[in-house]
N, C-alpha and C positions, 0 to 999 in steps of 0.2 A: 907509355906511348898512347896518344889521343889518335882518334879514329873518328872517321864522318864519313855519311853517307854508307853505316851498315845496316845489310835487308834484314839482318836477324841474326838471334843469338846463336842459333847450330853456322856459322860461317865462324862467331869466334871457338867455339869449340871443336870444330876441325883445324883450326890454325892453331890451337892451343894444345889440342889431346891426339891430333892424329897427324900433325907434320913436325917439324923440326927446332918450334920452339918448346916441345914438350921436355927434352933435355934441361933446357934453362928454366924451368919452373915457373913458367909462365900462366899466370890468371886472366881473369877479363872480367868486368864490370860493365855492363850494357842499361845505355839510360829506359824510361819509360818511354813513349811517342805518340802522341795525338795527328804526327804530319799522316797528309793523305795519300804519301807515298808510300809510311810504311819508314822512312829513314830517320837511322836510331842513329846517335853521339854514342863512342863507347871508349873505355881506358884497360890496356894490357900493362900487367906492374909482374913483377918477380917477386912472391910470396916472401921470399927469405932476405929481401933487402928493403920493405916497407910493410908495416901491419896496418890493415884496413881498420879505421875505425867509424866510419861511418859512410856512408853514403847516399845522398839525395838526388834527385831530379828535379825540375823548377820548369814551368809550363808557360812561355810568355803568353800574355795577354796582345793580341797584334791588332786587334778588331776590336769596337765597345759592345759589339754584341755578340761578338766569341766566337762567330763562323768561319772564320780563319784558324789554322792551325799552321804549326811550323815545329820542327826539332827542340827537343827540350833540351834545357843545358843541364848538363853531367855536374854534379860537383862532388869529389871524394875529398876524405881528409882520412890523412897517415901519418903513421909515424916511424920514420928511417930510422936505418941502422944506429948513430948514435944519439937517439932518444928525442930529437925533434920532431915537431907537428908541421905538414906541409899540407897545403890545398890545395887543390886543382881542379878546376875548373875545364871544361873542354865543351865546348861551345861549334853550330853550325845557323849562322844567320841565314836569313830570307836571303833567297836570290832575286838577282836584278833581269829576272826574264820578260817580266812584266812594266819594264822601264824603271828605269831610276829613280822617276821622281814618284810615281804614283809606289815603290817600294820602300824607298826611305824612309817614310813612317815606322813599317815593320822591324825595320834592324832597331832604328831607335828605341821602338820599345823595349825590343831585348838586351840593349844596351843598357837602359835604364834599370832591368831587372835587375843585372848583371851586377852593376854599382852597387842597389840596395846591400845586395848578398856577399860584398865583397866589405860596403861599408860596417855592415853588421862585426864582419869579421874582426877591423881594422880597430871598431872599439872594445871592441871584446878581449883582444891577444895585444899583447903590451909589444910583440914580435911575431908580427903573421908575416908565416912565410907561402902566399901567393902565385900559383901559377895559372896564368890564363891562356889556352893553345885552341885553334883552330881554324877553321873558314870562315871569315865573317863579312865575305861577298862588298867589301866595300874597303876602302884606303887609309892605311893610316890617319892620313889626314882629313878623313870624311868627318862628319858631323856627331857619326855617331859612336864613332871611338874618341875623337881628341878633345869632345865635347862635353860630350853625352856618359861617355866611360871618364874621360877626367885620362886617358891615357896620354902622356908627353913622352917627348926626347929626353935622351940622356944630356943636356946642356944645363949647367948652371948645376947648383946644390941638389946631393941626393939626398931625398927626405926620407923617412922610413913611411911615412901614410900614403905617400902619393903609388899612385899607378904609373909604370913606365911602358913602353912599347919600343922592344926590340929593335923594331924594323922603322921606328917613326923618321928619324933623322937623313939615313940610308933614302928611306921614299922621296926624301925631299930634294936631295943631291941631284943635278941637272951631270952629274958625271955618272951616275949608278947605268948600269946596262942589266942588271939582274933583278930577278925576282922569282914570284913562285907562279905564275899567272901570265901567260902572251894572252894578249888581246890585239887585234890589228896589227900585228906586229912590234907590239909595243909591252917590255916587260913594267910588271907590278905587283904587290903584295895585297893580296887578297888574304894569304893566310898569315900568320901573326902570332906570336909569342909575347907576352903582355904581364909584367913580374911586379911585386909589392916592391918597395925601396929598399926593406932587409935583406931583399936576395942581391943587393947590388954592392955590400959592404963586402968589405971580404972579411972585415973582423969578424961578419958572423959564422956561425958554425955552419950555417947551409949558404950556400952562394954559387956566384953562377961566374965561370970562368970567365975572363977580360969582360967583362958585364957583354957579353956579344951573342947572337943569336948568327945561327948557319942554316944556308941552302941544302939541302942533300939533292946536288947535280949529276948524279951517274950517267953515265951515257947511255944503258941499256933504257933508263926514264926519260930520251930522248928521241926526236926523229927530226928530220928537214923539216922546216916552214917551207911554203907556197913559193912561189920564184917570186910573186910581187913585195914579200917583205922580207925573205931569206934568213938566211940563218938555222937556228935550230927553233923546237917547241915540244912542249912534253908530250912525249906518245900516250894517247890515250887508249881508252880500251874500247870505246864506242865513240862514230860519229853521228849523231840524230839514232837510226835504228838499223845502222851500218859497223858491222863490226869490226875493229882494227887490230885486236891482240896485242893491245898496248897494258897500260899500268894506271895512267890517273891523268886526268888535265892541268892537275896542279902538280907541284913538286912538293915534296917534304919540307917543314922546316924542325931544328932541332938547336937543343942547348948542353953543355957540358956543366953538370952541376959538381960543385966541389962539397963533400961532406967530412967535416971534420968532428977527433973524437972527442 
């Protein structure tokens, strides 16, 4: 489970040793962090169903003279129950508070980091199996994922090198009414699951059911929109420095991986 926007590591170790996922044996791995808030990327795994074999942090470079900082990306590599290596990346891009265009730059860099770390992998593992999950404050089809990350639609041949993106196709659909993100009243994917091409085979030993990626839409992660655009919108837990007793602005997204022995 990837995680963004946490203040510190005793929040994962109350959620891990002193609430209810202690039963399930559940870990946590918490990135480094240069941002000036203080906001870490972090991943909860279950000990006894993936061995950690390593884990890095990666610091993008947003600024050429370094005075910007922003969340580092998480990368772990493990290896599941029946003796394959998975990657996983979890990632939280620059947000667009500062306008779009003067922020753009920033996700691209981290996009481009992202690549390097992801290309290295691709020539390295004759079969990397790739997962990239989190906030990356911009659109499928922005610049700097379908670009810039090389992430595409499931259309046409699945290659094993290429990067796919879950939600690419889905964002394009003039029929979709969902996402993880209201803005204006208007849903989108901000957040993003983003898999190597061997997670899409089902001949391989790890793979990812109907190669499909899901909303987690509860209704308790729910409350009315405004009457000018109606409908629902995820309850959050603050608005500005208003507090609402909600859950998150976004919504979860999640996958069903198949592991065979």
């Amino acid at each position: 489970m990837g995680l963004c926007e946490v203040e510190n590591d005793s929040v994962l170790f109350d959620l891990t040793k002193r609430a209810a996922l202690l039963r399930h044996k559940y870990e946590y791995i918490i990135s480094d962090t240069r941002d000036l808030r203080g906001s870490c990327t972090a991943l909860l795994y279950q000990r006894d169903q993936i061995k950690i074999l390593s884990r890095r942090s990666y610091a993008p470079v947003i600024t050429t003279d370094g005075s910007r900082t922003t969340r580092d990306i998480l990368h772990v590599t493990g290896r599941v129950i029946n003796g394959q290596v998975l990657d996983i990346f979890v990632c939280h891009f620059p947000s667009r508070s500062e306008g779009l265009k003067k922020t753009r730059p920033y996700r691209i860099a981290c996009a481009r980091l992202l690549r390097q770390k992801t290309d290295s992998l691709l020539r390295v593992r004759k079969t990397a199996n790739i997962i990239v999950m989190g906030d990356f404050n911009d659109y499928p089809y922005d610049i700097s994922l379908k670009d810039t990350l090389g992430a595409i639609g499931l259309e046409g041949e699945l290659l094993q090198k290429n990067l796919y993106n879950l939600f690419y196709d889905r964002s394009l659909s003039k029929e979709n009414k969902e996402g993880t993100y209201k803005y204006r009243g208007k849903w989108n994917y901000l957040d993003q699951l983003i898999v190597s091409g061997t997670l899409l085979r089902s001949s391989n030993r790890i793979s990812i059911r109907e190669n499909r990626a899901h909303i987690y839409s509860a209704e308790f992660l729910l409350e009315n929109d405004n009457d000018k655009y109606g409908g629902l919108k995820p309850f959050r837990t603050y608005s500005g420095w208003r507090y609402l007793g909600g859950y998150s602005d976004h919504l979860p997204v999640y996958i069903d991986l198949l592991i065979k022995d």
